[in-house]
C-alpha positions in Angstrom: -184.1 82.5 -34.1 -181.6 82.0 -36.4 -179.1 81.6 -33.9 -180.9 79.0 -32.2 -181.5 77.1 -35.1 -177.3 77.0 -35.8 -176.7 75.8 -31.8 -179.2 73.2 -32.5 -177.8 72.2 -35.5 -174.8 71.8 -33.7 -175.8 70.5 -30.7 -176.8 67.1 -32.9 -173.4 67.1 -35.4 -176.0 68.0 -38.3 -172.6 69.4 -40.2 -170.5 66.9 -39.3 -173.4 64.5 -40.5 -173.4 66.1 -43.9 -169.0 66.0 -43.9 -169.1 63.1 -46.6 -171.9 64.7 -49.0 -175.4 64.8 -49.2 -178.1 62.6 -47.1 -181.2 62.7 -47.5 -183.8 62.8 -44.9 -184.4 59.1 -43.6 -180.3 59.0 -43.4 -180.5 62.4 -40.9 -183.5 61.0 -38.5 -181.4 57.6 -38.4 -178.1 59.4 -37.3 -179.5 62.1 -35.3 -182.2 60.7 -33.3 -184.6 63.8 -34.4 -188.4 62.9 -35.0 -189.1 63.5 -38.7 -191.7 66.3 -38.4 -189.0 68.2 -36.1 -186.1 67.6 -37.8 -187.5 68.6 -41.1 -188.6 71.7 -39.4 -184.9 72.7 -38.7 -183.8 71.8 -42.1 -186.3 74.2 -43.9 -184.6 76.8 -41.3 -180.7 76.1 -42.3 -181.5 76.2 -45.9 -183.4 79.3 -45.6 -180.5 80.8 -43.4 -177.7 79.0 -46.3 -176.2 76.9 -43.7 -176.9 73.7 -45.8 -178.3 73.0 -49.1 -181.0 71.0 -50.9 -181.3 69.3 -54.0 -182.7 66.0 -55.2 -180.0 63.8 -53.6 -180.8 65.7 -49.9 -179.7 67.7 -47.9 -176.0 68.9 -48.0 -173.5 71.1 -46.3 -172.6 74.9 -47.9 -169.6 75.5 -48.4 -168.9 77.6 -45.7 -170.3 74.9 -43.2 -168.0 72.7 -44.2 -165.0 75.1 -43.7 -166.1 76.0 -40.4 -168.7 73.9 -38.9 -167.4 70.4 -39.0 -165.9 68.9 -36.3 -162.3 68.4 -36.5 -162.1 70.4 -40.3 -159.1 72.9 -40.3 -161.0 76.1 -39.5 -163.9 73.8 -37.5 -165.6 77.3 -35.7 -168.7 75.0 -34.4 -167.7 74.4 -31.0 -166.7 78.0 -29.9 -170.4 78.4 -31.0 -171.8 75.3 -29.6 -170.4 76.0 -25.8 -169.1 79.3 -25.5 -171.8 81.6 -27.7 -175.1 79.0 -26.7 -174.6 78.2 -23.5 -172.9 81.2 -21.9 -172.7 84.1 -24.2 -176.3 84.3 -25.4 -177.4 83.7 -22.3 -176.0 86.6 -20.6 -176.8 88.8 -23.1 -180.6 88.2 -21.5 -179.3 90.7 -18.9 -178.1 93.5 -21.0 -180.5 95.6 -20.4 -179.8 95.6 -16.4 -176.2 96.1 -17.2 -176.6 99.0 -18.9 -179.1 100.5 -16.0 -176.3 99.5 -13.7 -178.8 97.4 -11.8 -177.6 93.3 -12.8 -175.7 91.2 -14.6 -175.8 87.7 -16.0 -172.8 87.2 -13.5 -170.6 88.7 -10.9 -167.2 88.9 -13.1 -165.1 86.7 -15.1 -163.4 85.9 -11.9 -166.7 84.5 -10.7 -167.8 82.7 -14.3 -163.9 81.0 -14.3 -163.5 79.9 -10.9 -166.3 76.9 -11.4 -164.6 74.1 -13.2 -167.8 73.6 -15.5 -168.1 77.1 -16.8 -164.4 77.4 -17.1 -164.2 74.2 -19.4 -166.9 75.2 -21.3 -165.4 78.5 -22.0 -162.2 77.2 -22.7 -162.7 74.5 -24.4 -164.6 76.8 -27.3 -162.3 79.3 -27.0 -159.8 76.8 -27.8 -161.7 76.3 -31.3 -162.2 79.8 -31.7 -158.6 81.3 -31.1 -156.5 78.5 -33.6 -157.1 80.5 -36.5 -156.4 83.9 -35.1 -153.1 82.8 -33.2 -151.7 81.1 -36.6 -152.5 85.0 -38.2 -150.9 86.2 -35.3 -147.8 84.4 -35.6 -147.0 85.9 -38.9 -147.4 89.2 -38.0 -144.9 89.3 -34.8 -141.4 89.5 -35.0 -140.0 86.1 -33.2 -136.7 85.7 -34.2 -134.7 86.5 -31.3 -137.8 85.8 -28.9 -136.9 83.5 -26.0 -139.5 84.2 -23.6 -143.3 85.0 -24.0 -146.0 85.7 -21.3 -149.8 84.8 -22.3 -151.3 87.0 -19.9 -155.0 85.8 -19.9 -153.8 83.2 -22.0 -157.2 80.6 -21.7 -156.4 77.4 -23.2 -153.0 78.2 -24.5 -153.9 78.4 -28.1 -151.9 81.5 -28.8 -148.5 79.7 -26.7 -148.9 76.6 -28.3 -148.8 78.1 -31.7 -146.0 80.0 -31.0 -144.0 77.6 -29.4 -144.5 75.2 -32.5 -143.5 78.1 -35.1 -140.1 78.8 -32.7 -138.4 76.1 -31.6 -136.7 78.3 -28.8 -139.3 79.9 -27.4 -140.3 79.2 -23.8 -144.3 80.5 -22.7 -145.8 80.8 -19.6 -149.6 81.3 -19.7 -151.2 83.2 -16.6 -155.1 82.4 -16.3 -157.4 81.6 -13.7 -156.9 78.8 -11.9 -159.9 77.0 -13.5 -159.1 77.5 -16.6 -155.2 76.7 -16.9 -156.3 72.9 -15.7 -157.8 72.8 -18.7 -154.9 74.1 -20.6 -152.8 71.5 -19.2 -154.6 69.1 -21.6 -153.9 70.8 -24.7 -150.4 71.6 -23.8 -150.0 68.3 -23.2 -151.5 67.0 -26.1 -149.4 69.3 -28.5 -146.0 67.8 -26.7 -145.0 71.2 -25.2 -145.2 70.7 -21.5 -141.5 71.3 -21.2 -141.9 74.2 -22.7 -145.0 76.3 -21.4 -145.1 76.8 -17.8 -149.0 77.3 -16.7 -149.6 80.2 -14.2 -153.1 79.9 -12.3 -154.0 83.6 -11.0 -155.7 86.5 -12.2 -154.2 88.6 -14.4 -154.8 92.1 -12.3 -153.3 91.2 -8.9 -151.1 87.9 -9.4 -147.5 89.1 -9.8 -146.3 88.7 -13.3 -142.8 86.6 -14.0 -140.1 89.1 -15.0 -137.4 89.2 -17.7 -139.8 88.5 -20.6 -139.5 88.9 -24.6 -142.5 89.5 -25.3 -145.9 89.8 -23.6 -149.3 88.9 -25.2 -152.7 90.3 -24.2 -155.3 88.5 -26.8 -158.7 89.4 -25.6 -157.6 90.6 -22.3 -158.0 94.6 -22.0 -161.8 94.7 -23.2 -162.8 91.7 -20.9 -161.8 94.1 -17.6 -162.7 97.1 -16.2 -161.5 100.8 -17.4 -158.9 101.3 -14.3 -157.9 97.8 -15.0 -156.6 98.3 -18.1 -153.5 100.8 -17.2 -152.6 98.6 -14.6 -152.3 95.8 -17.0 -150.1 97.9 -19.4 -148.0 98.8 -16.3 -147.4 95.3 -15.2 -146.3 94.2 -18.8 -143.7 97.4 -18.9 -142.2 96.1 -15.9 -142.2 92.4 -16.5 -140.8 92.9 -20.4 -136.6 92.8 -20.6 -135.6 96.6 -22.2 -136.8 96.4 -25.4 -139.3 93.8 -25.4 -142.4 94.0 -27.3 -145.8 94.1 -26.1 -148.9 92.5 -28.3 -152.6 93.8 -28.3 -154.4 91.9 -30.1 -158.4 92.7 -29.3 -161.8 93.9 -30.2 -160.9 97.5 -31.5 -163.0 100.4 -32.9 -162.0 102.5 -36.1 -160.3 105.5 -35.2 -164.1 107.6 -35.8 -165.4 105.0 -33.0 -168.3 104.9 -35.9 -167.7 101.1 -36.7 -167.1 98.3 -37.4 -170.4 96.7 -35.9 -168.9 93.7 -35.0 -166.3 95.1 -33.1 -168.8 97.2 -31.5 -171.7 94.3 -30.6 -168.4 92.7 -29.1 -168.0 95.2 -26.6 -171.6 95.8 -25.8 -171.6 92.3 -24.8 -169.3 92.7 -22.0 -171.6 95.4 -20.6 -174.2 92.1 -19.5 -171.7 91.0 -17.1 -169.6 93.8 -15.6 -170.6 97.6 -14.9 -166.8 99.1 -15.9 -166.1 97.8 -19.5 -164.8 99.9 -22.0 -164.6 100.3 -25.7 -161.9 101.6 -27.5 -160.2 102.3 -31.1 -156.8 101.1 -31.6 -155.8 105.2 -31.6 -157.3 105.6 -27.6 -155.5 102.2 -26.7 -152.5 103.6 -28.3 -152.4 106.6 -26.7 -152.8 104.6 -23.3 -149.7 102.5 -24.4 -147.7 105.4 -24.9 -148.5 107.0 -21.5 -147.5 104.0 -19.9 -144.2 104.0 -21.4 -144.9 102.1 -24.5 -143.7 103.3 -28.6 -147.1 102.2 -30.0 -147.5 100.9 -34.1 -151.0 101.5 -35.7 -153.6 99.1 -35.3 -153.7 96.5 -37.7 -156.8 94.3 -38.8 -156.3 90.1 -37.4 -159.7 89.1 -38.1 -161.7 91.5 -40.5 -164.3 94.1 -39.2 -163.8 92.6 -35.3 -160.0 92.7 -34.1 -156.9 94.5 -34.8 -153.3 93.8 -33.3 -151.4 97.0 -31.6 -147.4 96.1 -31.5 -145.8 98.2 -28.5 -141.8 98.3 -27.8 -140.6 99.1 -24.8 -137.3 101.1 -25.1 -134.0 99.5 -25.0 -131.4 100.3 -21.9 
């Protein structure tokens, strides 16, 4: 319920409403279209859940919302939630419970859920929003300087590449996606004056041929979003596509090394099970010992986004 109450909110800009300070409740049923008796409804629930405040000037955004809820702020959060988590990701997990007895799934693959141009734009389009602030961590935990050449592999709308590309002047990306889903990372490329610099590679990630001679290879949110056999055939592909010495990056969904935690991590890759039969979990110490037998010197996994991801950096061995 609470959940819902936050896509609604969403869904009619109630954050973005509140961006310049407190309204009260005539303003909100004038800019939102919402009958009084229903909108009030939802505003008990948001201050109950601390989403937005009350006082005797209205109704006003937490702070928190305003960080990360209105459209177009810095570390604006609300449409990865709006499309992505309301429309596709609580949806499927509806069918969890037949993943798990092996007997359904929301749908066939991501293959399947990317290939249709509406799904994929949704998907991307929030993942867009929701990948900005991890990529600009990222970037100041990989060594870049004498970087020329990246590949994205699963790349989505190229939030990762374009952050890269603007932080090294020299670098040159290529993103690989579906087909579906690099159209729509066309536009953002475009829109962040980079075209001449990422190339955009429509495929899947498991059986299109990777370009050689790269730098460095990224996999952000790839490994737990295929299936177990998958995944050492991912980290063999980026062996042979990376230049001797190049340096592979994991960043993902990771378990503690006890597997015992954290539970965000965890949900993250129970979610998966609603839509494909073969996913995994892991700790960054089994996905490091999976880097090593395919060739890789693996680092310790380090925390990106507290309690949910962690970033592996693996070097292949110079000639």
């Amino acid at each position: 319920m609470a959940s819902q109450a936050l896509f609604a909110a969403l869904e009619i800009g109630l954050f973005s409403h509140l961006a310049a300070g407190p309204r009260t409740v005539d303003e909100l049923i004038g800019v939102s279209g919402v009958a009084p008796n229903r909108l009030r409804t939802l505003l008990h629930a948001l201050v109950g859940l601390g989403l937005i405040v009350a006082d005797e000037h209205g109704y006003g955004n937490a702070p928190a919302s305003d960080r990360y809820l209105v459209r177009g702020a810095p570390g604006d959060f609300g449409e990865y939630f709006r499309l992505q988590i309301a429309q596709q990701i609580y949806p499927a997990l509806l069918h969890l419970g037949a993943g798990l007895q092996g007997t359904g799934s929301a749908f066939g693959t991501f293959t399947d859920l990317l290939s249709r141009p509406y799904e994929a734009r949704i998907f991307t389009s929030a993942q867009h929003a929701g990948s900005l602030t991890a990529a600009r961590a990222l970037a100041e935990r990989v060594p870049m300087e004498h970087a020329r050449t990246l590949l994205d592999v699963g790349g989505g709308s190229g939030a990762f590449a374009i952050t890269l590309c603007g932080r090294n002047p020299r670098l040159r990306a290529t993103v690989l996606d579906f087909a579906a889903v690099t159209e729509v990372a066309r536009e953002y490329r475009d829109a962040a004056g980079l075209a001449s610099r990422i190339a955009l590679l429509g495929g899947d990630a498991v059986h299109t041929p990777w370009p050689p001679d790269q730098d460095i290879v990224l996999m952000s949110y790839l490994l737990s979003a295929i299936g177990d056999g998958e995944i050492d055939v991912a980290l063999a592909k980026a062996y042979a596509c990376l230049r001797p010495g190049g340096l592979l990056v994991v960043h993902d969904f990771m378990l503690d090394d006890d597997e015992a935690g954290p539970a965000l991590a965890a949900l993250w890759f129970l979610q998966y099970i609603a839509y494909r039969s073969d996913g995994v979990s892991f700790s960054a110490r089994s996905l490091a010992a999976r880097l090593v037998d395919a060739g890789f010197a693996a680092s310790d996994g380090e925390a990106l986004i507290p309690e949910i991801t962690k970033v592996i950096l693996a070097r292949k061995a110079a000639a």
